[in-house]
VEXVOTOR-179100 format. One line per field, with one value per atom (N, C-alpha, C): residue number from 0; atom name; x, y, z; residue in one letter. Coordinates in nm, 3 decimals, always signed. Atoms other than C-alpha are relative to their C-alpha. Layout:
nr	c(NUM,...)
atom	c(CA,...)
u	c(X,...)
v	c(Y,...)
w	c(Z,...)
rest	c(A,...)
END
This chain:
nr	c(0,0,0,1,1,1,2,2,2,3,3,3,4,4,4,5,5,5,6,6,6,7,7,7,8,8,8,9,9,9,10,10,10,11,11,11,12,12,12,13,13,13,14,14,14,15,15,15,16,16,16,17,17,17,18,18,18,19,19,19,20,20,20,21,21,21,22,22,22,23,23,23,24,24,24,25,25,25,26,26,26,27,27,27,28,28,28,29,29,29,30,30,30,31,31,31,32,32,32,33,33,33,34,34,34,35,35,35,36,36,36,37,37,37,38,38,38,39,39,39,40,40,40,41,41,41,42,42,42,43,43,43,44,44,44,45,45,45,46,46,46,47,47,47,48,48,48,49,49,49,50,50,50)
atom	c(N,CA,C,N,CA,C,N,CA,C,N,CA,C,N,CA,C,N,CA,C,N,CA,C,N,CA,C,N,CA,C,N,CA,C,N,CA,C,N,CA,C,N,CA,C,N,CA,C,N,CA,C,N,CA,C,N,CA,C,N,CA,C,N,CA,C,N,CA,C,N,CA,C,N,CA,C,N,CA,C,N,CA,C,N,CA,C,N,CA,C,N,CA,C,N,CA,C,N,CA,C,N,CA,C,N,CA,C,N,CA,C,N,CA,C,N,CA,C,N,CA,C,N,CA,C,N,CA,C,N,CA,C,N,CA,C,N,CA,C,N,CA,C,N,CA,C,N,CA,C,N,CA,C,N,CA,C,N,CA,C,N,CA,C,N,CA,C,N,CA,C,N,CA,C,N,CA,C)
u	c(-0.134,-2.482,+0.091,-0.095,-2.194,+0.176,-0.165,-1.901,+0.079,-0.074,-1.634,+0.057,+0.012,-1.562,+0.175,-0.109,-1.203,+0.065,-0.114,-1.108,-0.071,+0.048,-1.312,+0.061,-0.035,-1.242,-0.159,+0.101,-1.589,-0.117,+0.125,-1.881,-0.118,+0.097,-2.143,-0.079,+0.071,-2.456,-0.077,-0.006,-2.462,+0.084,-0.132,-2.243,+0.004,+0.003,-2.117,+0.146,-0.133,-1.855,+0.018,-0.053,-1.667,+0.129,-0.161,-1.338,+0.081,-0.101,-1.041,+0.019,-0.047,-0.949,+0.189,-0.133,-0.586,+0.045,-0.036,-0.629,-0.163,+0.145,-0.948,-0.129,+0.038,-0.943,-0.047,+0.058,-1.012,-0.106,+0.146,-1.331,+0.042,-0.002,-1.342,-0.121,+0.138,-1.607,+0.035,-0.011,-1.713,-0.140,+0.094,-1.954,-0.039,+0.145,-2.240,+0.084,-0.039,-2.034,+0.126,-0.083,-1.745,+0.024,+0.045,-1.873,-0.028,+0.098,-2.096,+0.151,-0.049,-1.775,+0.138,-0.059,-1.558,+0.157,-0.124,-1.289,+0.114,-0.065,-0.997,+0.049,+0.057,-0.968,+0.138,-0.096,-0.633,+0.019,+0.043,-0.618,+0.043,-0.075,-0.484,+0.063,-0.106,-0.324,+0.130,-0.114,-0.123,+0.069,+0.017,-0.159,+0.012,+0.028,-0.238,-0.136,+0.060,-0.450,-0.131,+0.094,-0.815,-0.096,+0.093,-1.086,-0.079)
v	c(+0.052,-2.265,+0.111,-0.114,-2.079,-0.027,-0.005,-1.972,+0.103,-0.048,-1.828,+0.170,-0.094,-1.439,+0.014,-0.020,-1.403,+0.119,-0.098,-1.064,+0.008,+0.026,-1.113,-0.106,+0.150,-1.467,-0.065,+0.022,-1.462,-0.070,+0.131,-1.758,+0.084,-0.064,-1.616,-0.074,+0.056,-1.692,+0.089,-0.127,-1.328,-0.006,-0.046,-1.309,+0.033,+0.038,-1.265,-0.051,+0.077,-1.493,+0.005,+0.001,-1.475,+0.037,+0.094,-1.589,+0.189,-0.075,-1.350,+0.097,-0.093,-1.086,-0.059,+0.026,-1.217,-0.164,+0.104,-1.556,-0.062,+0.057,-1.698,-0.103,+0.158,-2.059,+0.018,-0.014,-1.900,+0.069,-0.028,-1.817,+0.108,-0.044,-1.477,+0.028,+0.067,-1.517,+0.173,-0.181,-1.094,-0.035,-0.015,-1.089,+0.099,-0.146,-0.808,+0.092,-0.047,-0.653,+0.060,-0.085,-0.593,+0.034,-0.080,-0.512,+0.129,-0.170,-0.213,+0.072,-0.100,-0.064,-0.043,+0.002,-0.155,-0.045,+0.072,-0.388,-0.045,+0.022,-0.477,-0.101,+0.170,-0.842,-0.054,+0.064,-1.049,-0.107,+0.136,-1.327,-0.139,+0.087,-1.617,-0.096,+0.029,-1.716,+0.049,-0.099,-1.465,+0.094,-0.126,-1.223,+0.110,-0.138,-0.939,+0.053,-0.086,-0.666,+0.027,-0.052,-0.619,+0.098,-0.078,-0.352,-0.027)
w	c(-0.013,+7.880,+0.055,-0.061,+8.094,-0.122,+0.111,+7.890,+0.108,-0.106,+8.091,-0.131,+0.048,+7.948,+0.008,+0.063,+7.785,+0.093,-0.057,+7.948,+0.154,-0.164,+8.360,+0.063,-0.045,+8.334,+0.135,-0.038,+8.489,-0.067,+0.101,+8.389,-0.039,+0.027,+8.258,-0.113,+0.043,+8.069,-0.088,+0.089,+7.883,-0.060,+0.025,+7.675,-0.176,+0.099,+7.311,-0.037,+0.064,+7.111,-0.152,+0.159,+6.771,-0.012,-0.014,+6.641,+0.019,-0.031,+6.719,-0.120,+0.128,+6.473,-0.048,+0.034,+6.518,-0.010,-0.004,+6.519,-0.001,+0.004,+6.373,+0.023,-0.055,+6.495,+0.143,-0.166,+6.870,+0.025,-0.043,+6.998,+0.133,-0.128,+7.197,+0.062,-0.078,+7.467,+0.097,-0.119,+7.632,+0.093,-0.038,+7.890,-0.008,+0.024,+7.909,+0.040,-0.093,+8.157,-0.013,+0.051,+8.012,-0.174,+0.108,+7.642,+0.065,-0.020,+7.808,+0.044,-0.045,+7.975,-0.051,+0.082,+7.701,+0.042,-0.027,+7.845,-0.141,+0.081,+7.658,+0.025,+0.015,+7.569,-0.012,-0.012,+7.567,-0.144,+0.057,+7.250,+0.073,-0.096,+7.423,-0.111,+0.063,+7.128,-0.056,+0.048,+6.980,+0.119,-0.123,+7.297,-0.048,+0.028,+7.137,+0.067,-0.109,+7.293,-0.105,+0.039,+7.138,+0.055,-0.088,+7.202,+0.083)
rest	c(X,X,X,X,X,X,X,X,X,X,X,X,X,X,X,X,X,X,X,X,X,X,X,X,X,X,X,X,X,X,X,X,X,X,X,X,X,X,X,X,X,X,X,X,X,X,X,X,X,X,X,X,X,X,X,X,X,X,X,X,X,X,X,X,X,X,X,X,X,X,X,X,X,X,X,X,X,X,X,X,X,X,X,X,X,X,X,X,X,X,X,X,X,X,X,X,X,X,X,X,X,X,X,X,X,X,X,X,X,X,X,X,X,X,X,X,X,X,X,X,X,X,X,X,X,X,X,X,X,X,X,X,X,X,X,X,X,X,X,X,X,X,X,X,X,X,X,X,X,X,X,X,X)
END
């Protein structure tokens, strides 16, 4: 299944997901790609800034 990656906004079919630290009802979705080089993630509910 393609899940689209929270901070690329790129589809992907790598990836990992689990709820928000700031908002637990949202699902954040990282691809491989930007875990390994440690992007920083957006919530898209609250908009706060995660690692």
């Amino acid at each position: 299944m393609l899940k689209k990656c929270t901070t690329c906004g790129s589809q992907t079919r790598d990836y990992s997901e689990f709820p928000s630290p700031y908002d637990p009802s949202v699902k954040i979705v990282r691809c491989k790609s930007c875990r390994r080089i440690s992007l920083p993630y957006v919530c898209p509910s609250t908009g706060k800034i995660g690692p």
